[in-house]
C-alpha positions as CSV (number, residue, x, y, z in Angstrom):
1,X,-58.6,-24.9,218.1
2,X,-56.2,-25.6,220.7
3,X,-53.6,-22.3,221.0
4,X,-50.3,-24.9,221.2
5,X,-51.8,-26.7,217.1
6,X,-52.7,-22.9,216.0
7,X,-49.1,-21.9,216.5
8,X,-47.5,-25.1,215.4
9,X,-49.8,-25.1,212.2
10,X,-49.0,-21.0,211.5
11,X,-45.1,-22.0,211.8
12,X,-45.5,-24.8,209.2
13,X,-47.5,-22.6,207.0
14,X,-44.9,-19.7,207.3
15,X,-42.4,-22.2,206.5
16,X,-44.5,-23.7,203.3
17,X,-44.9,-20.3,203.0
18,X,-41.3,-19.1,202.9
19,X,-40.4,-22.0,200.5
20,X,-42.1,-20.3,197.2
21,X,-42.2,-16.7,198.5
22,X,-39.0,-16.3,195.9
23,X,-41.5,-17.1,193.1
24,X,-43.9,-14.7,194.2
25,X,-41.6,-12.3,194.8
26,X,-39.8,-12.8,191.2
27,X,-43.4,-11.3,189.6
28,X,-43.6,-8.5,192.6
29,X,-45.7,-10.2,194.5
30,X,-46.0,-11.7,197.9
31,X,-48.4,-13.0,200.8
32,X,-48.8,-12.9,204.1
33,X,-50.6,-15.2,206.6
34,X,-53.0,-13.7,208.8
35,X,-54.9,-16.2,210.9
36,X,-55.9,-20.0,210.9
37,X,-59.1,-19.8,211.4
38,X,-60.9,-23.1,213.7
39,X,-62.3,-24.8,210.0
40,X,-58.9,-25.2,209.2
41,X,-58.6,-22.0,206.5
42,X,-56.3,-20.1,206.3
43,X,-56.2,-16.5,205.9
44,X,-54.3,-14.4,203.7
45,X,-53.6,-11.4,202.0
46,X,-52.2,-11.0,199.2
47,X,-49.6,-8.1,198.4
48,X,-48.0,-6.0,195.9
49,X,-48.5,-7.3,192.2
50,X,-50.2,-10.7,194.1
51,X,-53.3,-8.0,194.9
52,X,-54.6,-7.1,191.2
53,X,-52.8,-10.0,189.4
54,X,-55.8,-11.7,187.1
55,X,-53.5,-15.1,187.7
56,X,-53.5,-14.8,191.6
57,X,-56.8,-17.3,192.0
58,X,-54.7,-19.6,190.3
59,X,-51.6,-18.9,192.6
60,X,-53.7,-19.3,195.8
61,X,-54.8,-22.7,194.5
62,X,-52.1,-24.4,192.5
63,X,-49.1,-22.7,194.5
64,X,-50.2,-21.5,197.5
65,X,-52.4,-24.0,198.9
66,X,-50.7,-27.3,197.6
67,X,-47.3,-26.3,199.7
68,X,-49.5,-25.3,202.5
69,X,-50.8,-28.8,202.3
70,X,-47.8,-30.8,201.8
71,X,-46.3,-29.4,205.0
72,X,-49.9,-29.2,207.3
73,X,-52.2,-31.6,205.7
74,X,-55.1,-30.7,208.2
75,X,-55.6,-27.8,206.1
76,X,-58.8,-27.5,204.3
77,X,-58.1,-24.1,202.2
78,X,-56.1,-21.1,201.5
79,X,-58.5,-17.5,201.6
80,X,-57.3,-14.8,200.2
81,X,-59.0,-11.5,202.3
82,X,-58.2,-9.0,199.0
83,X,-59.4,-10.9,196.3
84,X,-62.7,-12.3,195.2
85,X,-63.1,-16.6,195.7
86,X,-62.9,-18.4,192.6
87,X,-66.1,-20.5,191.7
């Protein structure tokens, strides 16, 4: 991936990102964006309560990755790097 798309893709994510951080934050929780990696996923972890919160492969999917997507379409996926996938 080209370095000029990476960063304009990890602004819009931070930005996504930054728009339900409140939420996350309201449960003590939060996430941070690692990488974008060239398949289009993105890499996260997933901090304080996020981490060992039963409801966070739900987050990643119904919160997480759907604002990602709204704002950078070219997205394939959301990976969390602390948790376990859901099948």
């Amino acid at each position: 991936m080209d370095a000029n798309l990476k960063q304009e893709l990890l602004a819009k994510i931070d930005q996504a990102i930054n728009n339900i951080r409140p939420y996350l934050k309201a449960d003590g929780g939060d996430v941070k964006v690692l990488d974008i990696d060239d398949d289009y996923v993105v890499l996260v972890e997933l901090l304080g309560a996020c981490e060992s919160c039963p409801m966070s492969p739900m987050t990643m999917k119904a919160g997480i990755e759907e604002a990602v997507k709204r704002v950078a379409p070219e997205v394939k996926s959301i990976k969390a790097v602390n948790i376990a996938p859901v099948s």
